[in-house]
N, CA, C and O atoms as CSV, one atom per row, in Angstrom:
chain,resi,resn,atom,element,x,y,z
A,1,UNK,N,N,-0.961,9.977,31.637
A,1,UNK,CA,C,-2.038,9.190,31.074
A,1,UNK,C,C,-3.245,9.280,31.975
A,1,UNK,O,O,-3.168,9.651,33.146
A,2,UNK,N,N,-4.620,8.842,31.235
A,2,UNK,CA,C,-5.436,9.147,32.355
A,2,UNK,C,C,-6.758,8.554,31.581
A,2,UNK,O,O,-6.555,7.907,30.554
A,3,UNK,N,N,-7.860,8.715,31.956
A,3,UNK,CA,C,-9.078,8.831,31.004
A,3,UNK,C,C,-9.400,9.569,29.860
A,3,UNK,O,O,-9.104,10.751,30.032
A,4,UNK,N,N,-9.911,9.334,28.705
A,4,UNK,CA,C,-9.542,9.997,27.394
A,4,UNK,C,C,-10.957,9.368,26.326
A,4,UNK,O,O,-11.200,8.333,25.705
A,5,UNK,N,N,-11.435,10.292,26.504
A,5,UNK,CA,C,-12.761,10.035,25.588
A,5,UNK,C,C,-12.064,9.703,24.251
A,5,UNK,O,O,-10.924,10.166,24.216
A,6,UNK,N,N,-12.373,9.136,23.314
A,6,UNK,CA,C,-11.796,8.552,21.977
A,6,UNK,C,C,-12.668,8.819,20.974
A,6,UNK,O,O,-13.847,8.600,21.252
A,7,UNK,N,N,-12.404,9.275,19.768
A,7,UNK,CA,C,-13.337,9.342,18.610
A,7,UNK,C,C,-12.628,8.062,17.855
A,7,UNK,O,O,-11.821,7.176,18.139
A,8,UNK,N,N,-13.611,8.602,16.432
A,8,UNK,CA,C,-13.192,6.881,15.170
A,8,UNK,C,C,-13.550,5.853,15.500
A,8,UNK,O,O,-14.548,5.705,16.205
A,9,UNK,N,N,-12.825,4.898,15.073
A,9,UNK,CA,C,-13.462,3.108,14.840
A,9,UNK,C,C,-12.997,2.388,15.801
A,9,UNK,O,O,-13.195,1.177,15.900
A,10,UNK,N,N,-12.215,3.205,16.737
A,10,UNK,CA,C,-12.114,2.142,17.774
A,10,UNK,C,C,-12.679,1.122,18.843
A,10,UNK,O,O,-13.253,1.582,19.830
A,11,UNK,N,N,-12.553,-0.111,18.702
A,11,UNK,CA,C,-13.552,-1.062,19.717
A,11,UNK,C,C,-13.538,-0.198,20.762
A,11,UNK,O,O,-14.637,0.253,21.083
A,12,UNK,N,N,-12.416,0.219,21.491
A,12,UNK,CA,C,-12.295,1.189,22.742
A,12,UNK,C,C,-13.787,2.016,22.922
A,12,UNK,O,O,-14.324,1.864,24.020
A,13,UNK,N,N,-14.379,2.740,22.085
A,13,UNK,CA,C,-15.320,3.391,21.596
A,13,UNK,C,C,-16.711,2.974,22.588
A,13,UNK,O,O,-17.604,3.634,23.118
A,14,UNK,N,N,-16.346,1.441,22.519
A,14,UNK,CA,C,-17.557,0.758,23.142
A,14,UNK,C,C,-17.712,0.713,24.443
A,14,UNK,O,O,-18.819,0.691,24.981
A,15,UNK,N,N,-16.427,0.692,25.160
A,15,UNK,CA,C,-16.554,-0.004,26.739
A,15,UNK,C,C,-15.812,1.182,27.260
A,15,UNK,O,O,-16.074,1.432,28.437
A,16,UNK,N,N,-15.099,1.841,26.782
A,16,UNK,CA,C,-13.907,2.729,27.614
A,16,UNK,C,C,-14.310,3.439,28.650
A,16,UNK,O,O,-13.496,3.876,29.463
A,17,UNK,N,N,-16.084,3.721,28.794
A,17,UNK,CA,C,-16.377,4.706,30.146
A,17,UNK,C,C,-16.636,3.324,31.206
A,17,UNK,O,O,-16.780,3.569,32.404
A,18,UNK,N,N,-16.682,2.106,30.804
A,18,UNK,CA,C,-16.938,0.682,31.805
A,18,UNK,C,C,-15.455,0.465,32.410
A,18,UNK,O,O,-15.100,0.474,33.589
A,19,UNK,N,N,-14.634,0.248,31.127
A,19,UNK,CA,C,-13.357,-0.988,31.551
A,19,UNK,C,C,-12.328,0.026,30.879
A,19,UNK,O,O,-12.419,0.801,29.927
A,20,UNK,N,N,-11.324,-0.298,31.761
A,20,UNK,CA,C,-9.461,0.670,31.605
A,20,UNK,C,C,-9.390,-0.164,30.139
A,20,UNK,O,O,-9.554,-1.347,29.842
A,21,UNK,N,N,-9.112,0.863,29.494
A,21,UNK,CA,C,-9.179,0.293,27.717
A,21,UNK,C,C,-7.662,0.414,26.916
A,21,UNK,O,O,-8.098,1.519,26.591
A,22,UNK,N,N,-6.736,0.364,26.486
A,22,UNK,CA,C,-5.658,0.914,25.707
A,22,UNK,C,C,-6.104,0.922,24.373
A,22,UNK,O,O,-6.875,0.187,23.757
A,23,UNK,N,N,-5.263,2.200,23.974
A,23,UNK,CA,C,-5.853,2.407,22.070
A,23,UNK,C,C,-4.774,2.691,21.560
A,23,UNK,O,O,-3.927,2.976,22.407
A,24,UNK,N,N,-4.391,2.743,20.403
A,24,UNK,CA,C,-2.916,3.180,19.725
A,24,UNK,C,C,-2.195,2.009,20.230
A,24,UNK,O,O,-1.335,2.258,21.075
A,25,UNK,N,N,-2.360,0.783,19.892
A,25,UNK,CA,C,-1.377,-0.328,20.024
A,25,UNK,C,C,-1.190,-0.950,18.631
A,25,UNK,O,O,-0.826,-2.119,18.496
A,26,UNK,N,N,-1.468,-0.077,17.535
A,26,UNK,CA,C,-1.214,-0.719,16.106
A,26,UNK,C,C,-0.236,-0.037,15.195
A,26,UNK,O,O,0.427,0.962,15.474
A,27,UNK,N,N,-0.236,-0.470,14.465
A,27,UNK,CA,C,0.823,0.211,13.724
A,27,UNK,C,C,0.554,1.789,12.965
A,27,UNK,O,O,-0.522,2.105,12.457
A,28,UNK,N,N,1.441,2.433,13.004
A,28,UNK,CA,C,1.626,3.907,12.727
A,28,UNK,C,C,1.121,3.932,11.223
A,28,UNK,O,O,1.201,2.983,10.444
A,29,UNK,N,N,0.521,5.340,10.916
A,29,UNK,CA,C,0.351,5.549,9.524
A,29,UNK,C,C,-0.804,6.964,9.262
A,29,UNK,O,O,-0.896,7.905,10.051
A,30,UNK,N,N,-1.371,6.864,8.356
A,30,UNK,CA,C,-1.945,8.644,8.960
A,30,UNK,C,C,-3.348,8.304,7.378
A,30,UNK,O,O,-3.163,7.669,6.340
A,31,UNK,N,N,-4.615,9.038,7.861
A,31,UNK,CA,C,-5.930,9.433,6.789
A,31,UNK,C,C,-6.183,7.795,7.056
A,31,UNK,O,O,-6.306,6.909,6.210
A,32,UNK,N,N,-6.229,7.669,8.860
A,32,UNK,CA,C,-7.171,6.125,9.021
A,32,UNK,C,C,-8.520,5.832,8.451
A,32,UNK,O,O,-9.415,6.645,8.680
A,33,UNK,N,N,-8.721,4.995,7.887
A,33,UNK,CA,C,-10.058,4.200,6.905
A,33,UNK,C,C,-10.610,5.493,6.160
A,33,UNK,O,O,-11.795,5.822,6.104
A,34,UNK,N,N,-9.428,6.227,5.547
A,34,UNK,CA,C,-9.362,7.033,4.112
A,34,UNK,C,C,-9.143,6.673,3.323
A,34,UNK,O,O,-7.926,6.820,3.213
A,35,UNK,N,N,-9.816,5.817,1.844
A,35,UNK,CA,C,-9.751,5.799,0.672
A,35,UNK,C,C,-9.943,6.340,0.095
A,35,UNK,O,O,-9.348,6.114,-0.959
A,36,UNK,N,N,-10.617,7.214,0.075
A,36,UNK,CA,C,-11.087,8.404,-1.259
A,36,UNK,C,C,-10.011,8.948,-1.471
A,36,UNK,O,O,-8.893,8.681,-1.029
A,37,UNK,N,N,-10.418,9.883,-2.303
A,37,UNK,CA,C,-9.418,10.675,-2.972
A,37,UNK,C,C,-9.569,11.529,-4.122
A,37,UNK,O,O,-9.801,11.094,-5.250
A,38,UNK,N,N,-9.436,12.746,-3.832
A,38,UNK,CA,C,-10.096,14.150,-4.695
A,38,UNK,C,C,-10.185,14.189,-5.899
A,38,UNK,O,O,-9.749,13.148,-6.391
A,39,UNK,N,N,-10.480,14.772,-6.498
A,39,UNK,CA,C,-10.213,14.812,-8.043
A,39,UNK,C,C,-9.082,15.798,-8.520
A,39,UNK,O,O,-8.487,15.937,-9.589
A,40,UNK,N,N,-9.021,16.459,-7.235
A,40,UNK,CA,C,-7.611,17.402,-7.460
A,40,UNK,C,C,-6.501,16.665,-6.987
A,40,UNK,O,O,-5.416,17.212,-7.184
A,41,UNK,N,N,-6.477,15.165,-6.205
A,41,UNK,CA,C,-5.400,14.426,-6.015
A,41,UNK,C,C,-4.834,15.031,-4.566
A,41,UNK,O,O,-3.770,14.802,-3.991
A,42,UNK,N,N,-5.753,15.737,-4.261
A,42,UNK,CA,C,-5.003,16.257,-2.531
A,42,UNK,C,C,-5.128,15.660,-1.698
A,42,UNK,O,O,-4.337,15.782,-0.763
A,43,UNK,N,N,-6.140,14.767,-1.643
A,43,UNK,CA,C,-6.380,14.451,-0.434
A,43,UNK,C,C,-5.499,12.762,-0.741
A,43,UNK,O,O,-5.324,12.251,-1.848
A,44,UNK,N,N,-5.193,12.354,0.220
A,44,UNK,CA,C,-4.045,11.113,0.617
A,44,UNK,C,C,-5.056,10.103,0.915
A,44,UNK,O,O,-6.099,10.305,1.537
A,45,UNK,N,N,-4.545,8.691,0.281
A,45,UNK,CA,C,-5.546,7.786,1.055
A,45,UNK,C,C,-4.861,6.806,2.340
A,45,UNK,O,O,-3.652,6.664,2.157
A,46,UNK,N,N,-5.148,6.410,3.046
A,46,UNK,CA,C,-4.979,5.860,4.133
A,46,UNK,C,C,-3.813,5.236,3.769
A,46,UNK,O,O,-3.679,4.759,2.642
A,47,UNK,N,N,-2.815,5.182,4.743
A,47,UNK,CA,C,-1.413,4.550,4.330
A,47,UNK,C,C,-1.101,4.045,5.852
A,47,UNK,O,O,-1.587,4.517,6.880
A,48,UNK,N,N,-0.214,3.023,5.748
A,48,UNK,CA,C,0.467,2.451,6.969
A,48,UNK,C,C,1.856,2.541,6.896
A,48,UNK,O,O,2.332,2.462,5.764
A,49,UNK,N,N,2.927,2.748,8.216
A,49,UNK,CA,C,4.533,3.002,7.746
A,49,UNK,C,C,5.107,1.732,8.698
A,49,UNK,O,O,5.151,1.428,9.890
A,50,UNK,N,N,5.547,1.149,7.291
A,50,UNK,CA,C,5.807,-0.761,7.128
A,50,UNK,C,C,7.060,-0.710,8.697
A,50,UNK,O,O,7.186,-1.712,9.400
A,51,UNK,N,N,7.867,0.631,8.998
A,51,UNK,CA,C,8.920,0.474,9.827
A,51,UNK,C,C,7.622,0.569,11.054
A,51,UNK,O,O,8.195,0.814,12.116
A,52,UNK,N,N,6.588,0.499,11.214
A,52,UNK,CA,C,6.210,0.621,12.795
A,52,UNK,C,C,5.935,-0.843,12.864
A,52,UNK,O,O,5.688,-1.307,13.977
A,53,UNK,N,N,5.942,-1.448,12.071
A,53,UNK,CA,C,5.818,-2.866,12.505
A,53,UNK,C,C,6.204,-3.658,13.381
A,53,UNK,O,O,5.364,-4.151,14.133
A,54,UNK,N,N,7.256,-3.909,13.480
A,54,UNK,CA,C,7.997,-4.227,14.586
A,54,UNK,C,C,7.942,-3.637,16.133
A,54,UNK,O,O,7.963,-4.313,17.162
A,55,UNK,N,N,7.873,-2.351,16.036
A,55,UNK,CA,C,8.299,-1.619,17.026
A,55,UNK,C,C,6.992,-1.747,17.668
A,55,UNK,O,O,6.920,-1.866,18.891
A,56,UNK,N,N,5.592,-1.726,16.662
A,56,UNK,CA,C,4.506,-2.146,17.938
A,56,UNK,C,C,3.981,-3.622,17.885
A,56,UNK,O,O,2.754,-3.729,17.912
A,57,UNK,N,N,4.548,-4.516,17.831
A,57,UNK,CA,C,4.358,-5.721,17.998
A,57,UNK,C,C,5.234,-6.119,19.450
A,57,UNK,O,O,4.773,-6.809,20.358
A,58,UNK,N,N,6.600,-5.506,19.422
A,58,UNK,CA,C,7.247,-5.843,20.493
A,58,UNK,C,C,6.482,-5.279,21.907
A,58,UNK,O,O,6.354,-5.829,23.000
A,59,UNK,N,N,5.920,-3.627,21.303
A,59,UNK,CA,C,5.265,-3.126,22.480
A,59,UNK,C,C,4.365,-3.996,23.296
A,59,UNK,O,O,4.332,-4.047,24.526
A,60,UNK,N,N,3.289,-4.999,22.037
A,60,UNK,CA,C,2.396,-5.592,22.274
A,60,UNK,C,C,2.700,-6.808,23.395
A,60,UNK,O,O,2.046,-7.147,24.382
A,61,UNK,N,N,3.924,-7.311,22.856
A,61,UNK,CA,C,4.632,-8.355,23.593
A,61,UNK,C,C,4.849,-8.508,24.978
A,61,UNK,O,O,4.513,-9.331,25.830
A,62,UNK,N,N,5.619,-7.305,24.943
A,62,UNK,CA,C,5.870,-6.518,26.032
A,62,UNK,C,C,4.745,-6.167,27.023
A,62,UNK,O,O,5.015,-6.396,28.202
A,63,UNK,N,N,3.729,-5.735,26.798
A,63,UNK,CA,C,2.248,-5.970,27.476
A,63,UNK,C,C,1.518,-6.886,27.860
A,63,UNK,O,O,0.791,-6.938,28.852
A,64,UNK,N,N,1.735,-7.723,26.959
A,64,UNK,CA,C,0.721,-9.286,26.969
A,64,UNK,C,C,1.855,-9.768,28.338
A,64,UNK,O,O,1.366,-9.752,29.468
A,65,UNK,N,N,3.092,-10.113,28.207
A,65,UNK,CA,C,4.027,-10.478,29.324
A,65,UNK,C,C,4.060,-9.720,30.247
A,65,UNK,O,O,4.966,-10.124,30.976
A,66,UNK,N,N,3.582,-8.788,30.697
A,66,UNK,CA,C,3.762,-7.972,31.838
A,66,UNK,C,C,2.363,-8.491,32.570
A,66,UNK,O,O,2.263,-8.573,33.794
A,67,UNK,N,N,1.491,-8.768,31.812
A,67,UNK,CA,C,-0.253,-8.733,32.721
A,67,UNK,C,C,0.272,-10.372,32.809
A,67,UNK,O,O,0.257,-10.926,33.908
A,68,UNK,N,N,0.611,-10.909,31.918
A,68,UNK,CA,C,0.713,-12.771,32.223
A,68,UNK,C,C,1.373,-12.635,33.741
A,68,UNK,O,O,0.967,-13.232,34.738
A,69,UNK,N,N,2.369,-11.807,33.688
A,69,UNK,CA,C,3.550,-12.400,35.338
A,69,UNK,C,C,2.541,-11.135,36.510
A,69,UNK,O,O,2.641,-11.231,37.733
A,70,UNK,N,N,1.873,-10.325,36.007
A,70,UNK,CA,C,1.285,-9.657,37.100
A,70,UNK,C,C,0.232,-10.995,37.960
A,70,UNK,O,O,0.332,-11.322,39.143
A,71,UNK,N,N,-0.802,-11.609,36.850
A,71,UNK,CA,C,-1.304,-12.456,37.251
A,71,UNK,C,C,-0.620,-13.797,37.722
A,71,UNK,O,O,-1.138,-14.710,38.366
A,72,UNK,N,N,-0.010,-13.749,37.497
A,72,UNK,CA,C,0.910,-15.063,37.848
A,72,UNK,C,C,1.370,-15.308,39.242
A,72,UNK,O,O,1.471,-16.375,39.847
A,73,UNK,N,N,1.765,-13.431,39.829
A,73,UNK,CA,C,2.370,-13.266,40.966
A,73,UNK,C,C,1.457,-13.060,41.867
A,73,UNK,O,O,1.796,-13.200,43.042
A,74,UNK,N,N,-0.178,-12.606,41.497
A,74,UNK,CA,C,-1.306,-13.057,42.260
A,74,UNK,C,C,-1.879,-14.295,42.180
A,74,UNK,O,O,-3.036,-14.392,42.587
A,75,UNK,N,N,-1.352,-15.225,41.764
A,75,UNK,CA,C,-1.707,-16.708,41.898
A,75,UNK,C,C,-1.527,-17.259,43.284
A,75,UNK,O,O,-1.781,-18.441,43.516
């Protein structure tokens, strides 16, 4: 991992060359803030996959509790 310029809609977008930023902490799915959709029906519109739900919420959890007891143990 390291520094990583970011394209798209991410808030990250804004501060990431200021402040250590994380991105990809949401849920999985693919053709992000894609609605359209061809007239030949090829192109896919933005979808989310309902099984990452869980799996990045716990991640999230898992993060938020790690910086709480980091700060905690610099108290």
């Amino acid at each position: 991992m390291g520094v990583e310029e970011r394209g798209g809609l991410s808030d990250g977008n804004l501060f990431w060359h200021d402040y250590p930023t994380l991105d990809g902490l949401g849920p999985t799915g693919a053709n992000t803030h894609q609605s359209k959709r061809s007239e030949d029906g090829a192109e896919e519109p933005e979808f989310v996959r309902i099984s990452s739900f869980v799996p990045k919420a716990l991640l999230n959890c898992t993060a938020v509790l790690s910086l709480l007891s980091e700060a905690a143990f610099r108290s």
